[in-house]
ROVO-446116 format. One record per residue (C-alpha): x, y, z; residue in one letter. Coordinates in steps of 0.02 Angstrom, whole numbers, padded with zeros to 5 digits, always signed. Layout:
# ROVO-446116
XYZA;...
This chain:
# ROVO-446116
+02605+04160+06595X;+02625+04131+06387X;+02710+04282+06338X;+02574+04299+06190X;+02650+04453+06108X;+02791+04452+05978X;+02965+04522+06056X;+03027+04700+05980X;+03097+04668+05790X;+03264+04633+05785X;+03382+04780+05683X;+03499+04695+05564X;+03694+04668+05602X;+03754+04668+05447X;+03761+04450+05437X;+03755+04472+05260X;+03877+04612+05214X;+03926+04607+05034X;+03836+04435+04979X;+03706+04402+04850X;+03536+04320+04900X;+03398+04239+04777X;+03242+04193+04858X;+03103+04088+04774X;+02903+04119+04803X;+02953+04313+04891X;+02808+04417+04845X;+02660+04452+04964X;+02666+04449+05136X;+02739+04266+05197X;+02899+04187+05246X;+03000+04231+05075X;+02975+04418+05074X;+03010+04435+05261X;+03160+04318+05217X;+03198+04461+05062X;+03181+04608+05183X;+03285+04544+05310X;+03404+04497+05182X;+03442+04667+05141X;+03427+04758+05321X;+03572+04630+05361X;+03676+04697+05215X;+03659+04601+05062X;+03743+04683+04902X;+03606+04630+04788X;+03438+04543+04815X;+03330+04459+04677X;+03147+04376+04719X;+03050+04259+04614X;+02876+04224+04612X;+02741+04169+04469X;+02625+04311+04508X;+02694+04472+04406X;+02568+04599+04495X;+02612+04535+04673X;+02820+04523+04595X;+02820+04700+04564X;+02748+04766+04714X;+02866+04660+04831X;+03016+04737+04732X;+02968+04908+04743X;+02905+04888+04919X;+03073+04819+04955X;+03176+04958+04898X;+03085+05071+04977X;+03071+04987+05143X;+03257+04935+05138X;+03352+05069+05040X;+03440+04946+04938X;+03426+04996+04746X;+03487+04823+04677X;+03341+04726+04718X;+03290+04631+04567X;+03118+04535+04496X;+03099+04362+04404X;+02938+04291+04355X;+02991+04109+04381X;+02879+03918+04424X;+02980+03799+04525X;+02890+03655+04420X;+02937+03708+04267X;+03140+03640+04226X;+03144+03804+04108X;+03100+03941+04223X;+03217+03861+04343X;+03365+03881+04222X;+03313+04055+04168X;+03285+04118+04372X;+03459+04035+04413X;+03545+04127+04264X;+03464+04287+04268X;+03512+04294+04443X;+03666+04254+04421X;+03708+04363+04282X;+03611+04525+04365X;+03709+04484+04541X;+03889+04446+04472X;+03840+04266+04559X;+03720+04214+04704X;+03831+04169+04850X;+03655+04128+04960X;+03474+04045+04895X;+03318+04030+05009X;+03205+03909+04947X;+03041+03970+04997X;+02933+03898+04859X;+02803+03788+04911X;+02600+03739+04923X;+02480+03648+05069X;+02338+03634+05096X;+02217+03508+05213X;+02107+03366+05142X;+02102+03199+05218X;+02184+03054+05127X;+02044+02959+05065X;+01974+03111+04997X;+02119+03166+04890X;+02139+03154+04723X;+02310+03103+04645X;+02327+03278+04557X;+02306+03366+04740X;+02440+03236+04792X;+02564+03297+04637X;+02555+03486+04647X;+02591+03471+04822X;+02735+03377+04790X;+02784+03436+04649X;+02793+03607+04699X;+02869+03602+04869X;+02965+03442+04845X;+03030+03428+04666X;+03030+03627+04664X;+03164+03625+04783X;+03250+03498+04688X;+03248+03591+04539X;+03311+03739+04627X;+03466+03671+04727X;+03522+03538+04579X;+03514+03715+04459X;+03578+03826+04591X;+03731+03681+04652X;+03798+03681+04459X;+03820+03850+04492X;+03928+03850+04674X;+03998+03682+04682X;+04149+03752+04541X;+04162+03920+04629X;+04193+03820+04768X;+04066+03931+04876X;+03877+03959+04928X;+03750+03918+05036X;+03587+03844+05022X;+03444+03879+05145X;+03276+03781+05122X;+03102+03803+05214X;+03036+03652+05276X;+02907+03618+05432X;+02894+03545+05599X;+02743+03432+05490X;+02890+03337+05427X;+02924+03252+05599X;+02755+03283+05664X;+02580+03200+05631X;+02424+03304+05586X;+02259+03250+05508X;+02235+03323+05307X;+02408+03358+05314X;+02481+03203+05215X;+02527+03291+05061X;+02619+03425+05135X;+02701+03327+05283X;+02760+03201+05156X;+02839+03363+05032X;+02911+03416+05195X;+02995+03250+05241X;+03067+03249+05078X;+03132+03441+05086X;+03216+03359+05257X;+03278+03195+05176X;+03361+03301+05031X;+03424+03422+05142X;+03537+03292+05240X;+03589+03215+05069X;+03642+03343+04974X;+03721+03423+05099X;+03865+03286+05119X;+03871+03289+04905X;+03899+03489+04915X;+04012+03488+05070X;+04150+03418+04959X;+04136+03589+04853X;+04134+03689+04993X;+03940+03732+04970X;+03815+03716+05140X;+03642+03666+05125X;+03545+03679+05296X;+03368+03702+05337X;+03220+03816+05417X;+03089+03681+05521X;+02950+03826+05577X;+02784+03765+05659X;+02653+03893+05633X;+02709+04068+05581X;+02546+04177+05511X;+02538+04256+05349X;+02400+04294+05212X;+02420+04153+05108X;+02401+04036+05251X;+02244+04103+05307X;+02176+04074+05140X;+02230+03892+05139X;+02191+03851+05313X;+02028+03866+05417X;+02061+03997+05561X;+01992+03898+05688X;+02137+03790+05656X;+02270+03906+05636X;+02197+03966+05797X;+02198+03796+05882X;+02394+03758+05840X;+02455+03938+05896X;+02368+03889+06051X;+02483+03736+06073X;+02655+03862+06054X;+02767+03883+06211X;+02722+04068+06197X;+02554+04060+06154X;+02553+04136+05996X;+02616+04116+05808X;+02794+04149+05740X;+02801+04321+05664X;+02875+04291+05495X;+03028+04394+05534X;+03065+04276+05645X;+03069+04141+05565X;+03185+04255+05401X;+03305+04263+05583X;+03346+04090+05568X;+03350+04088+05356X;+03476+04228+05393X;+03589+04122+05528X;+03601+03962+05422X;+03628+04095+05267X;+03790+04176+05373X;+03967+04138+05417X;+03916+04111+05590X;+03831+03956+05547X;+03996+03917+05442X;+04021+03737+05505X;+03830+03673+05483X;+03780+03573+05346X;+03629+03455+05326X;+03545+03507+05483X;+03348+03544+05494X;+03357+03697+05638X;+03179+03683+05715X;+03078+03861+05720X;+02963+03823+05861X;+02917+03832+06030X;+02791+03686+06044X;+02769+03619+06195X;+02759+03433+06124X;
């Protein structure tokens, strides 16, 4: 029988003792925050978060020190598709963390409209955002590590980019490409001693999702999991935190999948 509850959360064991972690699109309640949170209950010396709501940004940093303990959790008002904001998240981070040794590129947008029905500005944000974002990110963030000689690179990508689903074009395509530069910049970093890996997670429920996506459909694909249910976003920041650690030390350019789908 699907076990349909989530398993007991998992305490941290110090993975990340003494290391610095920047994670992109961390405020509210999805994937990046969790990834934040866990961040810090596994040790982190410093955390900073970035998001382009500055409401929702200041809530998620105070909720995080509060919920964590850690005092040197830090804010930046920052959009991936803006060249600018990159630079200024990257060295703000830096500067405030004495160097990021880990970043979690969470930033990214979906959404579900059938091909012939989108427009080519739908097509672009999508892209733009969740592709080219994490380009921006990594090429900013690499000028940074590849001279120190150190770092490692997590991004978020989706099962979607090896799996068909109707409206999903857009965002299976951004996810591809999140894959696909993954792999490749991996091998350029690996000769600085950098790592670039990534997250692959099927269905994991959060608020912004439900927004996005019909229920009924959300409802439909947890359904289809191994267990029955969703991914609780923790457990999906358990993976982010695996590929961020030593113990995933010689990795580089994989896609770990985050799923239990049955096909």
């Amino acid at each position: 029988m699907a076990l349909k509850e989530p398993p007991p959360y998992v305490p941290g064991h110090n993975l990340l003792a003494g290391k610095s972690v920047l994670v992109t699109a961390a405020a509210g309640a999805g994937i990046g925050f969790a990834a934040a949170t866990r961040a810090a209950e596994e040790g982190a010396r410093a955390v900073t978060i970035s998001d382009i709501h500055e409401g929702r940004l200041e809530k998620a940093v105070a909720a995080l020190k509060e919920n964590t303990g850690l005092e040197a959790v830090y804010g930046k008002l920052a959009n991936v598709t803006d060249e600018a904001d990159v630079q200024a998240l990257i060295d703000e981070a830096e500067s405030r963390m004495n160097g990021v040794d880990v970043l979690i590129n969470n930033a990214g947008l979906g959404g579900t409209k059938l091909l012939v029905d989108m427009e080519d500005d739908e097509w672009s944000r999508v892209l733009d955002i969740t592709l080219t974002g994490t380009m921006r990110m990594t090429r900013a963030m690499l000028k940074k590590m590849q001279p120190r000689g150190a770092g490692v690179i997590v991004n978020n990508a989706s099962v979607l980019g090896w799996r068909a689903q109707k409206e999903q074009c857009h965002y299976a395509a951004a996810k591809a490409g999140v894959m696909a530069l993954t792999r490749c910049a991996a091998l350029e970093a690996a000769d600085h001693g950098v790592r670039i890996n990534a997250v692959s997670p099927s269905i994991a429920f959060h608020e912004f999702l439900k927004k996005t996506t019909p229920m009924e459909l959300l409802e439909e694909l947890a359904g289809k999991e191994a267990f029955g249910r969703a991914a609780e976003v923790w457990e999906v920041a358990n993976v982010m935190m695996f590929l961020a650690s030593d113990y995933s030390g010689y990795m580089t350019g994989e896609i770990v999948s985050c799923s239990s789908q049955r096909a």
